[in-house]
N, C-alpha and C positions, 0 to 999 in steps of 0.2 A: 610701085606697089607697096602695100604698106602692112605692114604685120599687126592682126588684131591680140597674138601675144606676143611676151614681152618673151626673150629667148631664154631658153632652162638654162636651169646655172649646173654645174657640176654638184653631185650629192655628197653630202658632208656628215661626218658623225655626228648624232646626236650628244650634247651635252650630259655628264652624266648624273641621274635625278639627286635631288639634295637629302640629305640625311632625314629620317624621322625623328620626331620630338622624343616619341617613347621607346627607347631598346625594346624589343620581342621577349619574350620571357620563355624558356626553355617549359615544357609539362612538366612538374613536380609528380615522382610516383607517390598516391594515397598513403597515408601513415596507415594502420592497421588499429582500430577503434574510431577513425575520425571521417568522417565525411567530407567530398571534396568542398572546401572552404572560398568561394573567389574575392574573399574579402581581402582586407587590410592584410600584410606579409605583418607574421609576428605575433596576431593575434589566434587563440586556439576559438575552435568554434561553441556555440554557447551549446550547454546542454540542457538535453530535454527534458521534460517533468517539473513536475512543481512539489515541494517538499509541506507546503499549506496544502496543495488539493488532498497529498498523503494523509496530514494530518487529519481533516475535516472528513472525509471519506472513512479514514479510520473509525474516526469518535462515532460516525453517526453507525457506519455497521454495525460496530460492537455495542452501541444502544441499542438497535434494534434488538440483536443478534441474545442479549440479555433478557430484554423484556420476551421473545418469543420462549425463551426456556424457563424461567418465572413462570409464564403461563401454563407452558407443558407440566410442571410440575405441580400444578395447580391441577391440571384435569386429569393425572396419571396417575397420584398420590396415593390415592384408596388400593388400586391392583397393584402399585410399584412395590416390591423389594429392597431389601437395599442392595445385594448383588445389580437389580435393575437399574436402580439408582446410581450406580456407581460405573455401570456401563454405558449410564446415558450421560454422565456428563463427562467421558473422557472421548467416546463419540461428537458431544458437542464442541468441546474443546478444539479436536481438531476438524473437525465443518469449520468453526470459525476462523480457524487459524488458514485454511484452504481460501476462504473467502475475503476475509482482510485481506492476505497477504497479496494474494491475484491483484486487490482494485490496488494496494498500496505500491504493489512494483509496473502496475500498468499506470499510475497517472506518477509516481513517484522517479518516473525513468531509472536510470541506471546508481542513482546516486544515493548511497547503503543509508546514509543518516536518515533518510526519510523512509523509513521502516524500524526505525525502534520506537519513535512514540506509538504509531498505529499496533507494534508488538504488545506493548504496555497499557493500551486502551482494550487490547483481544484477553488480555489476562485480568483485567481489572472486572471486562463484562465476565469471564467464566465464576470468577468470584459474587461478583453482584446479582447475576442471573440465579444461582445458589441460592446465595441469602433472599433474593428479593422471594425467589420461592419457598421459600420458608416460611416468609410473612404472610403470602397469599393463601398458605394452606392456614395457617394458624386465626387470619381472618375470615375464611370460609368454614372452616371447622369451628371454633370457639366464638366468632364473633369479638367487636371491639372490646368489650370487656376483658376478655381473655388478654386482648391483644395490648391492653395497657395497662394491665395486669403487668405480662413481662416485659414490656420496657420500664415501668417503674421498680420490678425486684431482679431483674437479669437483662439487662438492655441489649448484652453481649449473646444472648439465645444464638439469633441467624449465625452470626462467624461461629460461636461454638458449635453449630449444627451443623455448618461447613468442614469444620473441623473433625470433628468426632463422627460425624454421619458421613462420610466417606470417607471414615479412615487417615488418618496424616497423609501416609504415603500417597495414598489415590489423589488427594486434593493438590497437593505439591506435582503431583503425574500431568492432572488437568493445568496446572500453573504452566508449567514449563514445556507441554505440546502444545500451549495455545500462544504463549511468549516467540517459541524454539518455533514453531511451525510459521508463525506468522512474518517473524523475519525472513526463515529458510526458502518460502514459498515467492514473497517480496521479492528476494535477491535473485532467485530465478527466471521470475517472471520480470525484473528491471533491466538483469543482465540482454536479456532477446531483443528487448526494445531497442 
């Protein structure tokens, strides 16, 4: 008779498996500000925000953010005060500084440099927005004549209106809550991101 298998062998250890190419890498615990990285070892991870969207974002707020108070002072002028005047543009001051500062620390991430030009764009509009109303009232009121009147005997009018029609102090108050706010507001709102 004839055996159709071939007879079992005695069972033998298995050989044991050959090395892996890549060592295992132990979990590294998260640093504390950085996000888990599975990149290259060594390198830190890139950060967030863009310091031109800050910039661009800034410029055009604090455009707008001028010309809408030019305007206001254009259709408020006749009932305004200057007590009113003077509360309206430290109220404005800091709106814009709330406003830049928010889009500048939300597209600007966490990285402080890109909040001081959008600061310096938020103080440049409180100034311009001022002066620019000055000129709108002085061309709705007197007409161009008037209005090239005083650029050819006092060109310096609008800053000196700036100036002297809210008071040194006030105007330096609006400078430096719409400067101080725009940063302060940035860094808070970059730090979260």
């Amino acid at each position: 008779m004839s055996q159709p298998w071939p007879p079992q062998q005695p069972m033998q250890p298995m050989p044991p498996a050959p090395p892996s190419m890549q060592p295992m890498q132990p979990m590294q615990p998260m640093q504390p500000g950085y996000p888990y990285h599975p990149g290259p070892p060594g390198f830190p991870p890139q950060r967030r925000g863009s310091g031109v969207k800050a910039f661009l974002f800034g410029w055009l707020i604090s455009g707008a953010g001028a010309t809408v108070f030019a305007v206001l002072l254009l259709a408020s002028y006749e009932d305004l005060s200057k007590v009113g005047l003077r509360i309206m543009y430290v109220v404005f001051a800091l709106g814009l500084a709330l406003l830049v500062g928010g889009v500048a620390g939300k597209v600007g991430g966490p990285n402080p440099a890109a909040y001081v030009v959008p600061a310096l764009f938020a103080m440049l509009a409180v100034f311009l927005g001022t002066t620019n109303g000055f000129v709108f009232v002085i061309l709705n009121a007197g007409g161009s004549e008037v209005f090239e009147s005083m650029m050819e005997n006092d060109p310096g009018a609008p800053a000196e209106f700036w100036w002297k029609g809210l008071k040194g102090g006030i105007a330096l108050l609006g400078l430096a809550a719409a400067g101080g706010g725009t940063f302060g507001m940035a860094s808070l709102v970059g730090r979260r991101r």
